[in-house]
C-alpha positions in Angstrom: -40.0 -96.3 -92.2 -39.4 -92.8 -93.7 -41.5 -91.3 -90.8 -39.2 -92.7 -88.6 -36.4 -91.9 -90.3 -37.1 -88.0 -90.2 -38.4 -88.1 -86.3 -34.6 -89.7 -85.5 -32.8 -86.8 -88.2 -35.0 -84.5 -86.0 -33.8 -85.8 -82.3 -30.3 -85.5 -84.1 -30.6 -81.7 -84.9 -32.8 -80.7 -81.5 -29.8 -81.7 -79.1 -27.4 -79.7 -81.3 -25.3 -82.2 -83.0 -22.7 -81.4 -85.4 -23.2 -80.8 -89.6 -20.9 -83.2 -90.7 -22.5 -85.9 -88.3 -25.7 -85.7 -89.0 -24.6 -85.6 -92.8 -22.6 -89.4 -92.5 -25.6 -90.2 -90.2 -28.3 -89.3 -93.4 -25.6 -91.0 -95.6 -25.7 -94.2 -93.4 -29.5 -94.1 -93.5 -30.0 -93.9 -97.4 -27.5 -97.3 -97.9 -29.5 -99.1 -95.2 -32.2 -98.1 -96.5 -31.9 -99.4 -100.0 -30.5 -103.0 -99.0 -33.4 -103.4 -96.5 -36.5 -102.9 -97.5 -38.3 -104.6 -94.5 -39.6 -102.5 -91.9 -37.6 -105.1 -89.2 -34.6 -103.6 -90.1 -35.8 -100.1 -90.4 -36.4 -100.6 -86.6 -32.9 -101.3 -86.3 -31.6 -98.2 -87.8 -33.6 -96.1 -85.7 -32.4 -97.8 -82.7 -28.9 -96.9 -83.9 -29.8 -93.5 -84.3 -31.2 -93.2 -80.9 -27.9 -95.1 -79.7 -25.4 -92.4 -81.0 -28.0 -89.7 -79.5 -28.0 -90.9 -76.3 -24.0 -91.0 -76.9 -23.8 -87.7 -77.4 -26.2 -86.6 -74.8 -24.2 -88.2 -72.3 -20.5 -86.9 -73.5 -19.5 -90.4 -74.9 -18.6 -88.2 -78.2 -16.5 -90.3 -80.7 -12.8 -88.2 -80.8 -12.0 -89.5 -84.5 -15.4 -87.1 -85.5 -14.2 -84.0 -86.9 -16.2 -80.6 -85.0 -17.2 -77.9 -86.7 -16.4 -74.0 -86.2 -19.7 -72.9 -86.4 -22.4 -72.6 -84.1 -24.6 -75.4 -83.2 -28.5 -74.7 -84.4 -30.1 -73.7 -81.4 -34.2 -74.4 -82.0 -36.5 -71.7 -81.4 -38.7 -73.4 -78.7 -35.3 -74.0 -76.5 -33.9 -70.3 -76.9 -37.1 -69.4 -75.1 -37.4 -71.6 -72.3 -33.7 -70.2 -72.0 -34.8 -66.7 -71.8 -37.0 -67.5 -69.1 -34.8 -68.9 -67.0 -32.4 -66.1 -67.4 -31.1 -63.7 -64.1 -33.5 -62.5 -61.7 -33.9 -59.2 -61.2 -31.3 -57.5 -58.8 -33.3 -55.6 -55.5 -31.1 -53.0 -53.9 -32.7 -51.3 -50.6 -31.7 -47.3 -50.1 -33.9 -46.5 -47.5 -31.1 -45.2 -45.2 -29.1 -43.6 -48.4 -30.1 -39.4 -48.9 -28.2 -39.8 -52.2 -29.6 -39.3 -55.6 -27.1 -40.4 -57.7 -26.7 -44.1 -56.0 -30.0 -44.3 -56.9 -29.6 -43.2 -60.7 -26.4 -45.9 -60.9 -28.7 -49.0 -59.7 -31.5 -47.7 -61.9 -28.8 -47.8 -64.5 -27.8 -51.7 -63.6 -31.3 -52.6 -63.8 -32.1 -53.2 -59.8 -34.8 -52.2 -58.6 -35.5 -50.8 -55.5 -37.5 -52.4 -52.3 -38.0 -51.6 -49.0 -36.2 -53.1 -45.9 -38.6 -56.4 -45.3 -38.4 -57.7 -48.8 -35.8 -60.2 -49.6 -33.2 -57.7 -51.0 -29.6 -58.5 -52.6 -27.5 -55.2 -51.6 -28.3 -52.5 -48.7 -27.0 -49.2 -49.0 -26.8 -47.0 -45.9 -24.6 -43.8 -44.8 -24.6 -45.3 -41.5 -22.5 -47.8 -40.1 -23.8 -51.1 -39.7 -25.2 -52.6 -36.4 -24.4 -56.3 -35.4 -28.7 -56.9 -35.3 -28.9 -55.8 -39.0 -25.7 -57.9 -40.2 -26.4 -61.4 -38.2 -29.9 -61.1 -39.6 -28.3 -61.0 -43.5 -28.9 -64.1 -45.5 -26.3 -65.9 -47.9 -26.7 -63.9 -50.8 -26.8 -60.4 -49.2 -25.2 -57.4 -49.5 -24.7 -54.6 -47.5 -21.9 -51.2 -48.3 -20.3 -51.3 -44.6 -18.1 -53.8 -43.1 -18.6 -54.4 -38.8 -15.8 -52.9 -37.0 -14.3 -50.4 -39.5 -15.2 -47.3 -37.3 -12.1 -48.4 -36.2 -10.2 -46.5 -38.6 -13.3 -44.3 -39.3 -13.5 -42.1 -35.9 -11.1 -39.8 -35.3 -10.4 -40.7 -31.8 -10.4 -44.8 -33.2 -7.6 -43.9 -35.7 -5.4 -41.9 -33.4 -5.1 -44.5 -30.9 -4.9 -47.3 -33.8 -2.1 -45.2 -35.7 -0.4 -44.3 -32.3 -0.7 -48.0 -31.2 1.3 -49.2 -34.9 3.4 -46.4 -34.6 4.5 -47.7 -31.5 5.4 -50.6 -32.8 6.7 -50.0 -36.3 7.4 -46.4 -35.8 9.5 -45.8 -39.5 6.7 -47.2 -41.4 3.7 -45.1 -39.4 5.1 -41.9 -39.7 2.9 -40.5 -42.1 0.2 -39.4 -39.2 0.6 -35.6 -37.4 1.3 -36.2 -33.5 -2.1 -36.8 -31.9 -3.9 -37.1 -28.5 -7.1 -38.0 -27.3 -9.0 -35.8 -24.8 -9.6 -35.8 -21.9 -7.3 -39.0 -21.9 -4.7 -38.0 -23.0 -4.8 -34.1 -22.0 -1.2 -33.8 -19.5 0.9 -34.9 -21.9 -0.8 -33.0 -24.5 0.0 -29.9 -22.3 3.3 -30.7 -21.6 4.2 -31.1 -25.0 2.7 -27.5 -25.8 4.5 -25.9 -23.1 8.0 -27.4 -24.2 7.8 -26.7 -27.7 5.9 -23.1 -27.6 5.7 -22.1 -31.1 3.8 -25.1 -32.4 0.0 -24.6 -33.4 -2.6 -27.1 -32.5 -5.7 -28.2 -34.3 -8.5 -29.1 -32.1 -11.7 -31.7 -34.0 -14.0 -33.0 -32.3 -14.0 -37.2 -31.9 -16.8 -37.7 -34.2 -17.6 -34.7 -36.3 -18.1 -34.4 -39.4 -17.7 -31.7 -42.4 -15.5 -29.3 -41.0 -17.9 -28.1 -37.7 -16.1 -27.8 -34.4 -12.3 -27.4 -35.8 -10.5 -25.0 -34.3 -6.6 -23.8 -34.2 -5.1 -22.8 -31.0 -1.4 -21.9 -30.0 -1.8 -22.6 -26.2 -3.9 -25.5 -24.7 -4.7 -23.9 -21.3 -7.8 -22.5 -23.2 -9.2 -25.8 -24.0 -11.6 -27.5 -21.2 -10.3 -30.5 -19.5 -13.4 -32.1 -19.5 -14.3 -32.0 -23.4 -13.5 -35.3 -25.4 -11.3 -34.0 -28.4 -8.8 -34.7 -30.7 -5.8 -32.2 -29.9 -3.1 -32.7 -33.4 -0.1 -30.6 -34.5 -1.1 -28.3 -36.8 1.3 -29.1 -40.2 2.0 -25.3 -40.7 4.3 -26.2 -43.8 1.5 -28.0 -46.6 2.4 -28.2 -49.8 0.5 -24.6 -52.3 -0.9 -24.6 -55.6 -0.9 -21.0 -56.8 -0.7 -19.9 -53.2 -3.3 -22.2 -51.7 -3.7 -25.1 -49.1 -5.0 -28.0 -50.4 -6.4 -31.9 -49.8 -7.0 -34.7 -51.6 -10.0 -36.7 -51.2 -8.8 -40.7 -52.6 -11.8 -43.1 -53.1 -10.9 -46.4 -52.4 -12.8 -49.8 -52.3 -12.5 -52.6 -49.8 -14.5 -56.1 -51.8 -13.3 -58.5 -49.2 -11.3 -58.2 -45.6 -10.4 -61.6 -45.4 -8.6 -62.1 -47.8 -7.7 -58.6 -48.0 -8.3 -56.9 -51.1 -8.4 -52.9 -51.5 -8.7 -51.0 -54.9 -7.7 -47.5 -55.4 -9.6 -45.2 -57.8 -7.5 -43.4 -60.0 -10.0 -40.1 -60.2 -11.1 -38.2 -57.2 -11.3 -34.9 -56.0 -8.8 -31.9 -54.5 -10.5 -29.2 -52.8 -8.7 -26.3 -52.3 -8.8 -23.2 -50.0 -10.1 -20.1 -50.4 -7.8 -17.5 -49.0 -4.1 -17.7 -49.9 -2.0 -19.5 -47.1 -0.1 -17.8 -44.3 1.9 -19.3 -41.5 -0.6 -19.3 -38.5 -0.3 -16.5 -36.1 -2.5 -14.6 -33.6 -4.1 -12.9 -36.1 -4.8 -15.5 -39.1 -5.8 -18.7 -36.4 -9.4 -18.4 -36.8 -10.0 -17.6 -40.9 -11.1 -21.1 -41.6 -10.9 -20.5 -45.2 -7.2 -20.3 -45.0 -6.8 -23.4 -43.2 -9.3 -25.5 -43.6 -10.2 -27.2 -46.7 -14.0 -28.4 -46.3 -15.9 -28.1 -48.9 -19.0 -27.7 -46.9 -17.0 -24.7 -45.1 -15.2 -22.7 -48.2 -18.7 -23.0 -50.2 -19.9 -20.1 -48.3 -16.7 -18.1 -49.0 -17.4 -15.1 -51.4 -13.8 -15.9 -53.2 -15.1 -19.8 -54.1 -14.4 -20.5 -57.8 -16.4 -22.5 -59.5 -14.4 -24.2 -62.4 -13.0 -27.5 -62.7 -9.3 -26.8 -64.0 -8.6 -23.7 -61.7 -11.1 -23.5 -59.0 -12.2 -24.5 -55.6 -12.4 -27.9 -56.5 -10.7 -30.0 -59.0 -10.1 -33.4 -60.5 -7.0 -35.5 -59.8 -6.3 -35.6 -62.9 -6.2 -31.9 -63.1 -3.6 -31.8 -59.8 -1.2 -34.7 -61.2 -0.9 -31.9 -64.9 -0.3 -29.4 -62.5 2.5 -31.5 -60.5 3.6 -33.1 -63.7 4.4 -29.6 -64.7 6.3 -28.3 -61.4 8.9 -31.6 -61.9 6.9 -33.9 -59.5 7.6 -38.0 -59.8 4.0 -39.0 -60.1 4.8 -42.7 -59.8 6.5 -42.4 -57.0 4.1 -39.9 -54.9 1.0 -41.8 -55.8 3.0 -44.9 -54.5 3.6 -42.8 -51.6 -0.1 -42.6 -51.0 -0.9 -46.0 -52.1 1.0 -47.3 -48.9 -0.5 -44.6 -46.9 -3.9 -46.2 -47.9 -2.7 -49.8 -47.5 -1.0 -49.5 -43.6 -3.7 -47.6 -42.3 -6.2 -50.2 -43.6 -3.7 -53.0 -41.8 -4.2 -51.1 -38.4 -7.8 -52.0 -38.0 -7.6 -55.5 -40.3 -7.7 -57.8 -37.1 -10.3 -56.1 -35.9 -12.3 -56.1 -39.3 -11.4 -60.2 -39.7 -12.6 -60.9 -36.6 -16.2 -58.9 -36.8 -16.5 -60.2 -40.1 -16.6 -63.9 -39.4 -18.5 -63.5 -36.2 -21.6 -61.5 -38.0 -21.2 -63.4 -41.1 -20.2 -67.6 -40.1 -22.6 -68.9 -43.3 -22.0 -66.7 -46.2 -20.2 -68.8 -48.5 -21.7 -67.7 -52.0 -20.5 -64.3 -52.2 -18.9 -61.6 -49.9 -21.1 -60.1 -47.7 -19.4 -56.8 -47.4 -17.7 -54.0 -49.4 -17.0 -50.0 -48.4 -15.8 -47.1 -50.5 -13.9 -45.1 -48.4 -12.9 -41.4 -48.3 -9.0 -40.8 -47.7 -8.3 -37.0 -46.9 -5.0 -37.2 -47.5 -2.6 -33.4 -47.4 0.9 -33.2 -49.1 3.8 -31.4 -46.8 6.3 -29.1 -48.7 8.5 -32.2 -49.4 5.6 -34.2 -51.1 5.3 -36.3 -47.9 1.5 -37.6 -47.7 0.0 -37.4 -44.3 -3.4 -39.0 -43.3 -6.0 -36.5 -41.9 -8.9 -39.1 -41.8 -11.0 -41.7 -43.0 -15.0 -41.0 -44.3 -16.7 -44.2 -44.1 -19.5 -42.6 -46.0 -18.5 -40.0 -48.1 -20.6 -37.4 -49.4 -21.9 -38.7 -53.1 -24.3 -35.2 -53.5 -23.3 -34.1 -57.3 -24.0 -30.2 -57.0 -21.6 -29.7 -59.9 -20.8 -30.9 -63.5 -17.4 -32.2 -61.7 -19.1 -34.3 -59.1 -21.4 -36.0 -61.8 -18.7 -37.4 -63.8 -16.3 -38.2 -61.0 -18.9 -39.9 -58.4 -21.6 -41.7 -60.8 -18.1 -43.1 -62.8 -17.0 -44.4 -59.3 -20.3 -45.7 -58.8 -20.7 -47.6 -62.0 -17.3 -48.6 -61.3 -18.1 -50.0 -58.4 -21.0 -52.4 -59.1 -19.3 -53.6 -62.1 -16.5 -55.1 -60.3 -18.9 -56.7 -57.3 -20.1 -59.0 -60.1 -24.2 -58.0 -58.9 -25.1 -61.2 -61.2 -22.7 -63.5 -59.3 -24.8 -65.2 -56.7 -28.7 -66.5 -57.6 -31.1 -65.6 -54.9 -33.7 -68.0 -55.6 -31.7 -71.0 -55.6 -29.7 -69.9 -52.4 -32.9 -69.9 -50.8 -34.3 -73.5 -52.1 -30.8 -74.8 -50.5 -31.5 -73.3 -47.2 -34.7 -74.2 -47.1 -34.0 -78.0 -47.9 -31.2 -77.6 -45.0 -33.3 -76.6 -42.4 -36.3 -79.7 -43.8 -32.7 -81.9 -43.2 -32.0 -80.7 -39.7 -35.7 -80.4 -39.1 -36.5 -84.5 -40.3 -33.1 -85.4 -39.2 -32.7 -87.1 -43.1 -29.1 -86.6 -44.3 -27.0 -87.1 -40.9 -23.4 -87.3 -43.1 -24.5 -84.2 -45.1 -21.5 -82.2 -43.9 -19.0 -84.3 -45.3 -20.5 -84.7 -49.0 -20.6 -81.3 -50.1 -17.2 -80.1 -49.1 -16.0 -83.4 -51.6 -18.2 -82.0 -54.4 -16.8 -78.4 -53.4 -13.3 -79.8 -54.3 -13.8 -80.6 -57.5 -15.9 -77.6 -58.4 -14.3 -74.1 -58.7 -14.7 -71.9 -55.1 -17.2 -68.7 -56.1 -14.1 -66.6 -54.0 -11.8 -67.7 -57.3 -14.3 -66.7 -59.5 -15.1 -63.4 -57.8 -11.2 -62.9 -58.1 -10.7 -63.4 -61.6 -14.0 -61.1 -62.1 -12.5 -58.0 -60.1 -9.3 -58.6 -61.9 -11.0 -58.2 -65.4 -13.0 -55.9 -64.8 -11.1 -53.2 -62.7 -12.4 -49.9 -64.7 -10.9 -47.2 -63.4 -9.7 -48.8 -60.2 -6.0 -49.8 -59.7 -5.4 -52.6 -56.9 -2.8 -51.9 -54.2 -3.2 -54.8 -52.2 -2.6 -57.6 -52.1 0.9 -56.4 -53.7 3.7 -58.8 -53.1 5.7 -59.5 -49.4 6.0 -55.8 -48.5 3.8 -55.6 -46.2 3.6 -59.0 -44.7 5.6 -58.0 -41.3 2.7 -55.4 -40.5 0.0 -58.8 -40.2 2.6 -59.9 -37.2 1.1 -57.1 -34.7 1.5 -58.5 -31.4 -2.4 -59.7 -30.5 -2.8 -58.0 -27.2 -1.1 -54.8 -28.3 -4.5 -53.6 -29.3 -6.8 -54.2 -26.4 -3.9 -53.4 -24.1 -3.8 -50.0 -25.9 -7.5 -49.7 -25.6 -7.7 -50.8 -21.9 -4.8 -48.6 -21.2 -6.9 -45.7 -23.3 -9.7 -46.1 -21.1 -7.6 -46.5 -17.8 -6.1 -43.2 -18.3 -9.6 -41.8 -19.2 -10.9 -42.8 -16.0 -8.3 -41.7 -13.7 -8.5 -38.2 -15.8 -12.0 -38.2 -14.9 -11.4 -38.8 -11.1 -8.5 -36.3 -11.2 -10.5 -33.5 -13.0 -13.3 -33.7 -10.2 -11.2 -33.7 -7.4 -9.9 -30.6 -9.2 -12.8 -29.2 -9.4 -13.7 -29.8 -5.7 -10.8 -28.3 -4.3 -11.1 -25.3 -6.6 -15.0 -24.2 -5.8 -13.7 -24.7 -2.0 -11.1 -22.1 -2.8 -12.8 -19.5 -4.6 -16.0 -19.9 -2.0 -12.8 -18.9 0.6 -11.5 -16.2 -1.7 -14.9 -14.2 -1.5 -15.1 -11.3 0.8 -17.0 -11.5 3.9 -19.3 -9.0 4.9 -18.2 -6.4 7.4 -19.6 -6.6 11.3 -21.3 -3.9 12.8 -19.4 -2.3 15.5 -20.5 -2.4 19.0 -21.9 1.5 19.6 -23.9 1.3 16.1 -25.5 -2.2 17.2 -26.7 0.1 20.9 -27.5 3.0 18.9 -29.9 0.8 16.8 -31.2 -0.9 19.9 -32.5 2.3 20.9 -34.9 2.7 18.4 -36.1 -0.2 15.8 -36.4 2.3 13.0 -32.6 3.3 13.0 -33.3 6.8 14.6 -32.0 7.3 17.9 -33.7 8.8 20.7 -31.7 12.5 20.4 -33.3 12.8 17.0 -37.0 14.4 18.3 -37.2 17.1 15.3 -36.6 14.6 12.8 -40.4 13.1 11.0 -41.2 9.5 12.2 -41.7 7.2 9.4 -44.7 5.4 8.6 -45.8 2.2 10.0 -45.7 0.6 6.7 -41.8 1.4 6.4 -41.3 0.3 9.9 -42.2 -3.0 9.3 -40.8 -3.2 5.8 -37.2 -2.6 7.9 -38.3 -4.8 10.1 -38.7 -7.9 7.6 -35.2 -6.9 6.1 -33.8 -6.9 9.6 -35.0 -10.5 10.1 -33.9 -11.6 6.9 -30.2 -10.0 7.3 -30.2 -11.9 10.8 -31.3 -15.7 8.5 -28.3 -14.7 6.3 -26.1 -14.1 9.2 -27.2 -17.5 11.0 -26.7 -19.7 8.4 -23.2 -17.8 7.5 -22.1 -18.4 10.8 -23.3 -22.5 10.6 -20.8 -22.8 7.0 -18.6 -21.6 8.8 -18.5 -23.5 11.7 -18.2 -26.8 9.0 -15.8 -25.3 7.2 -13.6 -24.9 10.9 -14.4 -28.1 11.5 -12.3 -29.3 7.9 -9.1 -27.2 9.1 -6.3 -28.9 10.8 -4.2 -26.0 12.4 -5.4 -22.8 14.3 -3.0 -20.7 12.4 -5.3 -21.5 9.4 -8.4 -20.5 10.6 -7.4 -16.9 11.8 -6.5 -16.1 8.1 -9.5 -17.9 6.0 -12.6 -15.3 5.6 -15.7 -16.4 6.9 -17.8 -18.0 4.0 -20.5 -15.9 2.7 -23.3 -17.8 1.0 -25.0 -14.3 -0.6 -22.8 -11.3 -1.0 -24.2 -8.1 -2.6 -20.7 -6.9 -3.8 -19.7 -8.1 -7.8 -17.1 -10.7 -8.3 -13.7 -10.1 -9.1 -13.0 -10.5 -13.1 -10.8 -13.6 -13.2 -8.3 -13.2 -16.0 -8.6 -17.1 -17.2 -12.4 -17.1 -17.1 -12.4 -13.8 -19.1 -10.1 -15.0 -21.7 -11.9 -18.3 -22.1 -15.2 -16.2 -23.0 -13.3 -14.1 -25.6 -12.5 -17.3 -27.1 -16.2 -18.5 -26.9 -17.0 -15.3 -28.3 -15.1 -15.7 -31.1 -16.0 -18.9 -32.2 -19.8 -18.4 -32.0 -19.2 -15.3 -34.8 -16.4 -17.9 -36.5 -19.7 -20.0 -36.9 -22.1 -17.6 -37.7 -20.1 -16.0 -40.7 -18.5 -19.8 -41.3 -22.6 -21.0 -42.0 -23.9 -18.1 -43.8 -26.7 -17.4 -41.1 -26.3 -13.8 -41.4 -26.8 -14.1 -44.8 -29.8 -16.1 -44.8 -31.4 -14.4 -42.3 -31.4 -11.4 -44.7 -32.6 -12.9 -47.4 -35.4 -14.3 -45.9 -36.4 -11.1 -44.6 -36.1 -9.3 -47.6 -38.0 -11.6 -49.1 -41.1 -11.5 -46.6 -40.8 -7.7 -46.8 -40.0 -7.3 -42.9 -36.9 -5.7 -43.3 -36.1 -2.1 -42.3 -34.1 0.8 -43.7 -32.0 0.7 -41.5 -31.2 -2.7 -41.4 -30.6 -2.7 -45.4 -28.1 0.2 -45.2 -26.5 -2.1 -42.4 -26.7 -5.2 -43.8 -27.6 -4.8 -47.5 -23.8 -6.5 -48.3 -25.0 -9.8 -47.8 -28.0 -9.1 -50.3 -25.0 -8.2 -53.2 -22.4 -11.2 -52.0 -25.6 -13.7 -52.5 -25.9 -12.4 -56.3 -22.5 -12.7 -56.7 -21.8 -16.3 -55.4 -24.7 -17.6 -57.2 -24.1 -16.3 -60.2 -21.5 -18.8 -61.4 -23.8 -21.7 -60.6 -26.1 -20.2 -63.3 -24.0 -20.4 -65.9 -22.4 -23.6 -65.0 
């Protein structure tokens, strides 16, 4: 009886009973025990013990008990079949990511990283994402791009999507520089210049990247109809710190496009540039390192600073002091750029919904997208914020002590408000691989009605993700969703945007068709232009008739010329006569093209070969000033010069000369690295 006794007081304390109740329950057994001594009613006892267990396994807990504050004894043996069963490891593939410090972050999290065939849980790429690589994503993966926001992304996507809303809310998008899209877009581009002569125009190409290919012009007959650019007014009027230009680069998370949910960070980074600002004229349009702000462009500049509270590049937190100290309303500026953030997000959300649910119908665990964004965002002299574009994968490199603490904060940011642990891969893929043995055996016919009923009752994983991201924000502030405000911007009429894309690529066609007719009619006109080459007169063509050398017979004293010259002339005569044959066919279908007689008798004859130099056309020449230009803007812009020397110098190839000449770019190295040294 006692044996029993202690395996049942055992049972009690395994399935984590309370003190007090297994004390009444010892209490209960010692007065049965002493009024029956028979081992009948020892049977009983246990029974009731083993009644009140299976009670309590089951939740049929007796209310009137009292419950204890403290802890429930946990045995040993289950705390380690617990452990077991604890998270799986997290997997995160970077074979498409060049970035170290991503890398360093995951490590930090504990995921470890795989390759791109093994059953991964996030994907981190710096390229945008394919619709193969996001329909072939399971439930509980992960990837750092959502479909479709090139959108917003590509310079030539945003101008038409922020010249599309502007359209139709045109006070709330006003926060975007005038902007057309080239070739496209190109006559009303140039009629604008030519009305309003004193503006300056910023040329990008559609899809560059890090500052290569900008360019300022004041006139647009320089620029080639038949490139595909993005022509902008130049804002000549930014806001200066100490005398400089300046951007700011605003990090901001999308975790979910439907619902909509974006997250500011509240740390990022202002680059600066590296010669003091001056109104652009003639003279100042192409020193990118007055108006141009790339870091990958003012790095090379000799005058970069290296220090985080007055250098090249700086903290926000460093700008909003230096504002905070000139009188600036931080609220109300950074509000400013929250809705800046928000609206242009909005421009490109129907497209983002729509490519989401298409590449993604069965992921209903977790999100299966979320983007950190780069906002370049430039500050007028009022303090008005104006959009100058959108990196969908911006640079993460830490090359200084100021990149380290603001990028691997936003990383580790980042991850821990995704909730990494939220969704478990292995039991994910037991359920999809007991659907597809249903659909396969054809077993559970009604088994799309019976989960949605359990669903019901169960809390949604999108509630739980909310409540996550809402706890555990870091350094992130959310700016949407933010009450009603911005409501009426979701009511965009549905076929405004693929009427403005249609009528986008309309005009780009008939552009296209325009410019080569152009072109036609201009090559037939400068073929015209070119002089024709002069007829020989009647009494020269008798004279040299006379005698196939060119001497006539009159000349007797004169020394005949050897036969080898003879028929050297001879070939040159034949060839002269070819040129002269097929000259006169062009011309004959070129006659054929006119319409009036009045015509012909003032067109040259065409000339396919003409010995006599063109005539210096004043466009064409100006044009390769221009390309001139440039190429050195490049060269000096990249450092080539510079590198060129050094590797020279440092192979030994280099020669007196060419130090006295060049031996500046030897003492500017010394000086720009020197800074990095002690840093």
């Amino acid at each position: 009886m006692r044996i029993k006794t202690r395996i049942a007081l055992n049972t009690l304390m395994m399935y984590n009973l309370n003190e007090k109740t297994i004390k009444l329950q010892v209490f209960i057994l010692s007065v049965t025990t002493e009024k029956h001594a028979k081992e009948d009613t020892s049977d009983n006892i246990t029974s009731i013990l083993l009644k009140t267990y299976e009670s309590k396994m089951y939740d049929e807990d007796d209310t009137s008990q009292p419950t204890s504050c403290t802890a429930p004894i946990i045995p040993t043996e289950a705390t380690r079949k617990k452990k077991r069963r604890k998270r799986s490891q997290i997997t995160i593939c970077l074979t498409n990511c060049r970035y170290e410090s991503i890398r360093k972050v995951a490590s930090a999290f504990g995921m470890r990283e795989v390759s791109e065939d093994e059953a991964w849980n996030f994907y981190w790429t710096d390229m945008s994402v394919s619709v193969e690589r996001a329909k072939e994503m399971k439930r509980f993966q992960r990837i750092n791009h959502f479909p479709g926001m090139l959108e917003i992304c590509r310079k030539d996507l945003l101008a038409r999507n922020l010249n599309r809303m502007q359209k139709i809310y045109p006070k709330e998008y006003s926060f975007f520089p005038k902007t057309w899209c080239l070739p496209a877009d190109f006559g009303e581009a140039l009629n604008y210049s030519k009305s309003r002569k004193n503006k300056t125009f910023i040329i990008k190409p559609e899809c560059g990247s890090q500052g290569r290919g900008i360019y300022l012009t004041k006139s647009l007959k320089d620029i080639k109809p038949t490139d595909k650019l993005i022509c902008q007014v130049y804002l000549s009027k930014p806001y200066l710190v100490d005398g400089y230009k300046f951007d700011i680069r605003v990090y901001t998370l999308i975790t979910s496009c439907d619902p909509l949910r974006i997250f500011v960070y509240n740390e990022g980074l202002v680059r600066f540039a590296t010669s003091r600002y001056a109104d652009p004229n003639a003279n100042n349009t192409t020193n990118v390192f007055m108006h141009l702000t790339n870091y990958a462009l003012n790095k090379h500049s000799r005058t970069y600073v290296y220090d985080s509270e007055a250098g090249s590049k700086r903290k926000i937190s460093t700008l909003n002091k230096v504002l905070l100290s000139q009188g600036v309303d931080l609220d109300q500026l950074w509000h400013s750029i929250d809705q800046v953030i928000v609206k242009t997000i909005i421009s490109a959300w129907p497209i983002l919904k729509h490519s989401y649910h298409a590449c993604f119908p069965s992921h209903d665990m977790v999100h299966a997208c979320f983007e950190i964004l780069g906002f370049d965002i430039l500050l007028d002299h009022k303090l008005h914020p104006y959009i100058l574009e959108v990196n969908h994968s911006p640079s993460f490199h830490t090359d200084t002590q100021l990149d380290r603490e603001v990028k691997e904060s936003l990383l580790t940011d980042t991850f821990t408000m995704l909730n990494i642990w939220q969704c478990d891969k292995k039991r994910v893929l037991e359920e999809d691989r007991k659907r597809i043995r249903e659909r396969l055996l054809q077993t559970n016919k009604f088994a799309e009605y019976t989960p949605m009923e359990e669903k019901e009752s169960e809390r949604s994983p999108w509630q739980t993700q909310i409540q996550w991201e809402e706890t555990h924000l870091g350094n992130f502030r959310r700016v949407y969703p933010a009450g009603a405000q911005y409501a009426a911007l979701f009511q965009q009429p549905a076929g405004s945007l693929y009427a403005g894309t249609a009528a986008s690529r309309a005009r780009g066609d008939y552009t296209r068709v325009q410019r080569e007719e152009f072109q036609q009619t201009k090559e037939k006109a400068e073929a015209l232009k070119k002089p024709s080459q002069p007829k020989p007169k009647e009494g020269e063509k008798k004279d040299k008739q006379e005698d196939g050398t060119g001497a006539t017979n009159s000349n007797d004293d004169k020394i005949k010329p050897r036969p080898k010259e003879v028929k050297r002339k001879e070939k040159e005569k034949e060839d002269k006569g070819k040129l002269v044959a097929k000259s006169s066919l062009a011309q004959q279908s070129l006659s054929k093209k006119v319409t009036t007689p009045e015509e012909k008798e003032t067109k040259p004859p065409y000339v396919l070969c003409s010995y006599e130099p063109d005539p210096i056309v004043e466009k064409e020449e100006r044009e390769r000033v221009n390309l001139l230009a440039q190429r050195d803007f490049l060269i000096r812009s990249y450092g080539m010069l510079e590198q060129i020397y050094l590797v020279m110098k440092k192979m030994g190839t280099l020669r007196p000369e060419d130090e006295r000449k060049y031996g500046v770019y030897g003492r500017l190295s010394v000086v720009s690295h020197s800074p990095k040294k002690l840093m």
